[in-house]
C-alpha positions as CSV (number, residue, x, y, z in Angstrom):
1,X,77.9,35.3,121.8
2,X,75.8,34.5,125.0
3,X,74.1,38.0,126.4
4,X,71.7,39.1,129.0
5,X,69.4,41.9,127.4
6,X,67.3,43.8,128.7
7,X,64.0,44.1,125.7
8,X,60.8,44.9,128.0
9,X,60.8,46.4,131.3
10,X,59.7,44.9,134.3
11,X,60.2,41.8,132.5
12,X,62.9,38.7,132.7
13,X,66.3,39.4,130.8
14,X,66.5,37.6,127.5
15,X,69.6,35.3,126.9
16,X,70.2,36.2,123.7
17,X,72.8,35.2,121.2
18,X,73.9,39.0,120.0
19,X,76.7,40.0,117.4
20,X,79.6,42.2,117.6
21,X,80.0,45.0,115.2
22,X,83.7,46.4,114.2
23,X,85.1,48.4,117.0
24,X,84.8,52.1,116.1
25,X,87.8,54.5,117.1
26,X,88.5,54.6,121.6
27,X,86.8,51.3,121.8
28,X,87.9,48.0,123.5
29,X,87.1,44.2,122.8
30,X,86.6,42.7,126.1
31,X,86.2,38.7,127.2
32,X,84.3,38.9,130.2
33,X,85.4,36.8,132.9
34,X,83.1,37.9,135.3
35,X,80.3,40.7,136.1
36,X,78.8,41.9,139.8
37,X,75.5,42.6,140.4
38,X,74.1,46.1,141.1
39,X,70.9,47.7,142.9
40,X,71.0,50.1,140.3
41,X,70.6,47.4,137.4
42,X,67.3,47.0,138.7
43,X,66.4,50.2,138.4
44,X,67.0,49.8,134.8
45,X,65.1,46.7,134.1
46,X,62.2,48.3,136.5
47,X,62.7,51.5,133.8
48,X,63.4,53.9,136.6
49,X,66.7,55.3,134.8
50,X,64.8,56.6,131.7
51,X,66.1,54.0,129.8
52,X,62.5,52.2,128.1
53,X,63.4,54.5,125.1
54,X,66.7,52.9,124.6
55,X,65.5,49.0,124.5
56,X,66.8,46.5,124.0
57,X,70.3,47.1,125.3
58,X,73.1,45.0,127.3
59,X,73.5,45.1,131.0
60,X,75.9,45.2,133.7
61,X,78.7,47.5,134.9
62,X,81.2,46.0,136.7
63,X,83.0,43.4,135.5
64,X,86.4,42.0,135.1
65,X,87.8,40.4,131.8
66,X,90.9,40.4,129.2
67,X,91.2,42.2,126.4
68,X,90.7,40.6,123.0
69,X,91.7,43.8,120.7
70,X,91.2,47.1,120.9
71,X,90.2,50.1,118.2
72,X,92.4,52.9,117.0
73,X,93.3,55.6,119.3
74,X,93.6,53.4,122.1
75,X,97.1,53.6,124.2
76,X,95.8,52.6,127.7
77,X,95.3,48.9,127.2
78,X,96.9,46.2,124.8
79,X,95.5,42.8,123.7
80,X,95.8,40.6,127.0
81,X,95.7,42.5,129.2
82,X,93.5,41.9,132.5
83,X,91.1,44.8,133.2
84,X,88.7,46.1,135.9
85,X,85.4,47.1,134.0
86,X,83.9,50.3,135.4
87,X,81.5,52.8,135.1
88,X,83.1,55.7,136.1
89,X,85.0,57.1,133.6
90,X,88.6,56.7,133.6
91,X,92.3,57.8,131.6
92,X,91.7,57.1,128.0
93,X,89.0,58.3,124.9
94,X,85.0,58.8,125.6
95,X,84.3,56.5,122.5
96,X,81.3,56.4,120.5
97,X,78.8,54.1,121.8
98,X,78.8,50.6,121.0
99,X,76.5,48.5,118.8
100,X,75.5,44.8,118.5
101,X,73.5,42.9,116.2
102,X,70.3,41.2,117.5
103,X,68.1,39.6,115.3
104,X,69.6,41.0,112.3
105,X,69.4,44.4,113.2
106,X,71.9,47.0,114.7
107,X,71.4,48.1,118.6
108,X,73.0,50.0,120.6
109,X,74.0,49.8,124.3
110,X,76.1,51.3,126.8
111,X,79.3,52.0,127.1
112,X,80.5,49.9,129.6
113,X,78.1,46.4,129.5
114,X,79.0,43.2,131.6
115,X,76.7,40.5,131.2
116,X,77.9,39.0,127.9
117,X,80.0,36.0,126.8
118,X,82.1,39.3,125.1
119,X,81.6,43.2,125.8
120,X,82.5,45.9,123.2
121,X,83.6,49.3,125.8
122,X,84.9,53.0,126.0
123,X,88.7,53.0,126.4
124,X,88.0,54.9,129.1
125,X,85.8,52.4,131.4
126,X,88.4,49.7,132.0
127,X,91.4,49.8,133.5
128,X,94.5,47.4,133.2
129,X,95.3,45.4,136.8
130,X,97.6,43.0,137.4
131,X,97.3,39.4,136.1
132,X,97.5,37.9,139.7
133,X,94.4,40.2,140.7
134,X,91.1,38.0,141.3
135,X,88.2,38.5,139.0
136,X,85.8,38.7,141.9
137,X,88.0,41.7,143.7
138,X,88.7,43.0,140.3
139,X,84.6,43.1,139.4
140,X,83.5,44.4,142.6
141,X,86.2,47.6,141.7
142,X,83.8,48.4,138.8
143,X,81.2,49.2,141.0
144,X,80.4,48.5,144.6
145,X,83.8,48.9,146.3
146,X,85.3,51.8,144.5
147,X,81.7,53.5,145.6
148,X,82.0,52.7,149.3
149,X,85.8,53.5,149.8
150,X,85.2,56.8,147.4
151,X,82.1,57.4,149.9
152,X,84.2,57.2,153.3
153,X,87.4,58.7,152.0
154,X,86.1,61.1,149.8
155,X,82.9,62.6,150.5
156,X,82.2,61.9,154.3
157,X,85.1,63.3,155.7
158,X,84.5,61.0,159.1
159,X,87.1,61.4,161.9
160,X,88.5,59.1,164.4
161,X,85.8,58.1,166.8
162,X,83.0,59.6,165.3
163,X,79.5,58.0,165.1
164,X,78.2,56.0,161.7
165,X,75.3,54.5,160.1
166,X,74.9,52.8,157.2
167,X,71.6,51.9,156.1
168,X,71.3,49.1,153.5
169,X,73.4,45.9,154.0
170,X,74.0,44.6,151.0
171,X,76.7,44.9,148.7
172,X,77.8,48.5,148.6
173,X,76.5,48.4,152.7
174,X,79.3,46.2,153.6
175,X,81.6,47.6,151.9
176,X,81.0,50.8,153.5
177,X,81.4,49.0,156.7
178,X,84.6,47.7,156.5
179,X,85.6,50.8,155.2
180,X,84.7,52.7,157.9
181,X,86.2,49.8,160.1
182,X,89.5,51.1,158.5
183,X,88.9,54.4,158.9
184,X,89.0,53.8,162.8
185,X,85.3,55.4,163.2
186,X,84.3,55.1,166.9
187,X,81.0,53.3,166.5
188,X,79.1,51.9,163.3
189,X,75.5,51.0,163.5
190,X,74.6,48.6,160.6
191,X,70.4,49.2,159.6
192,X,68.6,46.3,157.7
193,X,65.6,44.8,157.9
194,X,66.6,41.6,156.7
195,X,67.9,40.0,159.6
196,X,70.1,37.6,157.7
197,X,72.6,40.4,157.1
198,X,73.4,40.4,160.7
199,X,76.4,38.1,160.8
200,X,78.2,39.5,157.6
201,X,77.7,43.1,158.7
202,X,79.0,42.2,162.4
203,X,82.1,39.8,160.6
204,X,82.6,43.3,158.1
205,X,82.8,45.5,161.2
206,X,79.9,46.8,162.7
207,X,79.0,47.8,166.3
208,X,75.5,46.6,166.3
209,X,72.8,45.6,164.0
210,X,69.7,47.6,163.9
211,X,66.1,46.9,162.0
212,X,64.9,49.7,161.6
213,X,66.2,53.2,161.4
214,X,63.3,54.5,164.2
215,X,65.5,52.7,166.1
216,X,68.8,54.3,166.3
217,X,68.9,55.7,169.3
218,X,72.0,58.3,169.1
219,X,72.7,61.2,167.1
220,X,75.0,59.8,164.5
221,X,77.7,62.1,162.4
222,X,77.7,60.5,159.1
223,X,74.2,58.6,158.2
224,X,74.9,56.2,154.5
225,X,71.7,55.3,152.9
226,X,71.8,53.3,150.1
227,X,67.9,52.3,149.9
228,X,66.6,55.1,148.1
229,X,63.3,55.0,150.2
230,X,62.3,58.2,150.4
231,X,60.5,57.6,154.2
232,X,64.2,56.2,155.1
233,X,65.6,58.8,154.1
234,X,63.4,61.5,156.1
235,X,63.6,59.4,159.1
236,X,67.9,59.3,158.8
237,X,67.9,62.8,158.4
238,X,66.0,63.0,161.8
239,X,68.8,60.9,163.4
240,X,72.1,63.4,162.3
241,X,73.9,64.9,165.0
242,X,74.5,68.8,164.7
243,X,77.1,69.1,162.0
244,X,76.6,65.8,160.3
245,X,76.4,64.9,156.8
246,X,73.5,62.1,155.1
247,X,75.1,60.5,152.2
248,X,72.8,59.3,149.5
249,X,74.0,56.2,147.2
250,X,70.5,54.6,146.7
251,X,68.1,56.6,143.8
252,X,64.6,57.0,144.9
253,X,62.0,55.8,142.3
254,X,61.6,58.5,139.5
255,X,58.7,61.8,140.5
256,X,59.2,60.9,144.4
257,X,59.6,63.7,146.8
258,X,61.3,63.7,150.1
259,X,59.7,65.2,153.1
260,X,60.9,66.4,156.5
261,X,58.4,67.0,158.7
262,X,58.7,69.7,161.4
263,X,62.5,70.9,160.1
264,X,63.9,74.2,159.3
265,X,66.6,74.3,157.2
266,X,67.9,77.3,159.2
267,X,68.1,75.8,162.6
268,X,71.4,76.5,163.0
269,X,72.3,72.9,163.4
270,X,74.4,73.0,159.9
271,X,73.3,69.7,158.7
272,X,74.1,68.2,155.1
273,X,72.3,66.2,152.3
274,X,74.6,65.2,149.5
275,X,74.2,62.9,146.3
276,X,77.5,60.3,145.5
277,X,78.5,59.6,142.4
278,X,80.5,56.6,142.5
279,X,82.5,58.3,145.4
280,X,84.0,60.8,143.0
281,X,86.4,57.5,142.5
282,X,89.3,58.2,139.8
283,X,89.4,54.7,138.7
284,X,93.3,55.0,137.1
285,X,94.6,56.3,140.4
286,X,92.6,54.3,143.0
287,X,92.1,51.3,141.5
288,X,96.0,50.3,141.8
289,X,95.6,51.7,145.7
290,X,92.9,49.6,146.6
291,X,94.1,46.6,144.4
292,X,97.4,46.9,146.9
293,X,95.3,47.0,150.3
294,X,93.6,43.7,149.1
295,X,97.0,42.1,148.4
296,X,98.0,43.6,152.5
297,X,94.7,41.6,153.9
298,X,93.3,44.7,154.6
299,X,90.3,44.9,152.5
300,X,88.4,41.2,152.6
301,X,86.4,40.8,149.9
302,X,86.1,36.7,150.1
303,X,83.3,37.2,152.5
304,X,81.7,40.2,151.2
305,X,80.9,37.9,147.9
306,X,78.1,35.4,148.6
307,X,76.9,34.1,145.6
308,X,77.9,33.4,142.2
309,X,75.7,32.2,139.2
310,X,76.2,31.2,135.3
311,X,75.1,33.6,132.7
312,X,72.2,31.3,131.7
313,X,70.5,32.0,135.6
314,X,71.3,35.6,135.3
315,X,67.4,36.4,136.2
316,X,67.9,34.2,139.4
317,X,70.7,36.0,140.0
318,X,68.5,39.2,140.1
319,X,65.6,37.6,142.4
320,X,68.3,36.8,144.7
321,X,69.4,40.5,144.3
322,X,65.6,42.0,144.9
323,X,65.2,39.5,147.7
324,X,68.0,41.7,149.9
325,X,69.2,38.2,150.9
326,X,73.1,38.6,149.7
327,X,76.5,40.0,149.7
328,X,77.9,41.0,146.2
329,X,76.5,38.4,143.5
330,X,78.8,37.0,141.1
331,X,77.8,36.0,137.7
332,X,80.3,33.7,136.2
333,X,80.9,34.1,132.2
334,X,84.1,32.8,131.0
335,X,87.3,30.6,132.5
C-alpha cells in the first residue's frame, strides 16, 4: 500500500509502498477514506514531539475509513463498518502498537496513523458512525473539531455574553469560533496575521478580525491560543480580564520558556493558564452528539474545509498547511 512516512526530520514525507503485518490482539484493519491535516503533524516532521528516535513511522491522526477486519478481543467495531479515526483514546482495548514492513524490514508506528492507502489501529482510536456521515465531518472528529467543542464546552466554562479571543485561525481556530458562536458568547475577536482568514472567521462567527494580539483592546474572559508562540502567549495573558482563563491548544517548540513581564502571580486578579488535551473529548460519547448537531445544520463544516489533495501531494498539502493560508486540509485516499 501507498503511505506517507515520515524517515528524516525536517525533510519531505516519503510515499512509500509499506506492508501490513498480522493484526496482533485489540487491533483494527482500517481502509482509509480520508485523513485531516494537523499543526501538530508538523511538529513531528520538524522533530519537536521527541519522535527522531522513533523513524521512520506513519503519519496522521484523524481520519475517517471502513473497517477491513479486525484482531481478537475486539467487540466495538465489525468488518464494514464506517469509523471516525481519532487520537484520543476511546471504549475498546489499548492494543500493542502496530508494525509495517518497509524495505524488508519490520517498523513500528503509532497507534492511530492516517495517511496510508490502509491503517493498522488500537481498538480504542476509532469509533463506529453512521454510514450516511461524510468522511470530511467524520475526519475532522478525529482531531480538530472534537478539540474545539471539548475546549469551549469542557474546559472554558464561558457564559452567555462573556468576551472571547481566539488566536490562530486555522483549522482548530474556526472551529472554536463557531463553537463559541453556539455557545451564545457576547463578543468573539478572531486574531491572525494572515489576513486571508478574515472572511471564513467573520462567515464562522466572529465579531471582528484582529492582526495582531497588541491589538485587542478589551479585557477578554476566555483568551484560545493555538500558536504555541511563546511571545503570543505572554502578550494574551496581558489581555485577560480579572477572573479569566488562557487556554493553550498550540505546543511551543521543545526547551522554550514563557515569560511575563511585570506580573505577580498573587495580584489578586485570579487569572488562569491551562494546557487542553484534546478538550478532555470522550470520543464514544461525544462523537454520536456532535455527529447529530451536524445532521441539525448546526455545526457547518462545508466551509470550514478548504482544500483537499491526493495522497501522492501530501507534502504540498503540508506547505499549504505551514503557509497558515487554509481551513482544515483534506487529503483524499480511497473512494
Amino acid at each position: 500500500m501507498l503511505a506517507a512516512v515520515l524517515e528524516k526530520i525536517n525533510e519531505p514525507l516519503g510515499l512509500r509502498e509499506v506492508g501490513l503485518t498480522e493484526l496482533k490482539f485489540g487491533q483494527v484493519l482500517v481502509k482509509v477514506l480520508v485523513s485531516g491535516l494537523c499543526g501538530a503533524q508538523l511538529h513531528e516532521i520538524r522533530g519537536h514531539k521527541g519522535n527522531e528516535k522513533f523513524l521512520p513511522h506513519l503519519m496522521g491522526h484523524e481520519g475517517c475509513g471502513i473497517v477491513e477486519e479486525v484482531g481478537l478481543g475486539v467487540t466495538t467495531v465489525k468488518p464494514g463498518d464506517k469509523v471516525v479515526m481519532h487520537w484520543r483514546p476511546g471504549s475498546g482495548i489499548e492494543s500493542q502498537f502496530p508494525n509495517y514492513v518497509l524495505d524488508g524490514k519490520e517498523i513500528s508506528s503509532g497507534k492511530v496513523t492516517t495517511l496510508s492507502e490502509y491503517s493498522i489501529v488500537s481498538e480504542n482510536r476509532v469509533t463506529a458512525i453512521p454510514h450516511q456521515t461524510s468522511p470530511v465531518l467524520a475526519a475532522m472528529l478525529g482531531c480538530s473539531l472534537t478539540t474545539a467543542l471539548g475546549i469551549i464546552d469542557n474546559e472554558c466554562d464561558l457564559k452567555f455574553g462573556q468576551t472571547l479571543a481566539v488566536i490562530g485561525c486555522g483549522g482548530v481556530g474556526l472551529n472554536l469560533i463557531q463553537a463559541a458562536r453556539m455557545r451564545s458568547v457576547g463578543t468573539i475577536h478572531a486574531v491572525d496575521i494572515n489576513q486571508s482568514m478574515f472572511d471564513l472567521a467573520m462567515e464562522m462567527g466572529a465579531n471582528d478580525f484582529i492582526y495582531e494580539c497588541q491589538y485587542i483592546h478589551e479585557s477578554c474572559d476566555v483568551i484560545i491560543d493555538t500558536t504555541g508562540i511563546p511571545e503570543v502567549i505572554s502578550e494574551a495573558f496581558n489581555k485577560l480580564a480579572p477572573g479569566g482563563t488562557l487556554v493553550l491548544v498550540g505546543q511551543p517548540k521543545p526547551n522554550l520558556s514563557l515569560e511575563f513581564e511585570g506580573l505577580s502571580f498573587f495580584d489578586g486578579q485570579g487569572r488562569t493558564i491551562k494546557a487542553t488535551q484534546g478538550g478532555r473529548t470522550i470520543p464514544q460519547s461525544d462523537i454520536p452528539r456532535y455527529i447529530k448537531l451536524a445532521e441539525r445544520g448546526v455545526l457547518n463544516v462545508d466551509k470550514l474545509h478548504t482544500h483537499t489533495f491526493e495522497l501522492k501531494d501530501v507534502n504540498d498539502a503540508f506547505d499549504l498547511l505551514k503557509s497558515g493560508n487554509a481551513g482544515r486540509i483534506m487529503v483524499k485516499i480511497n473512494d
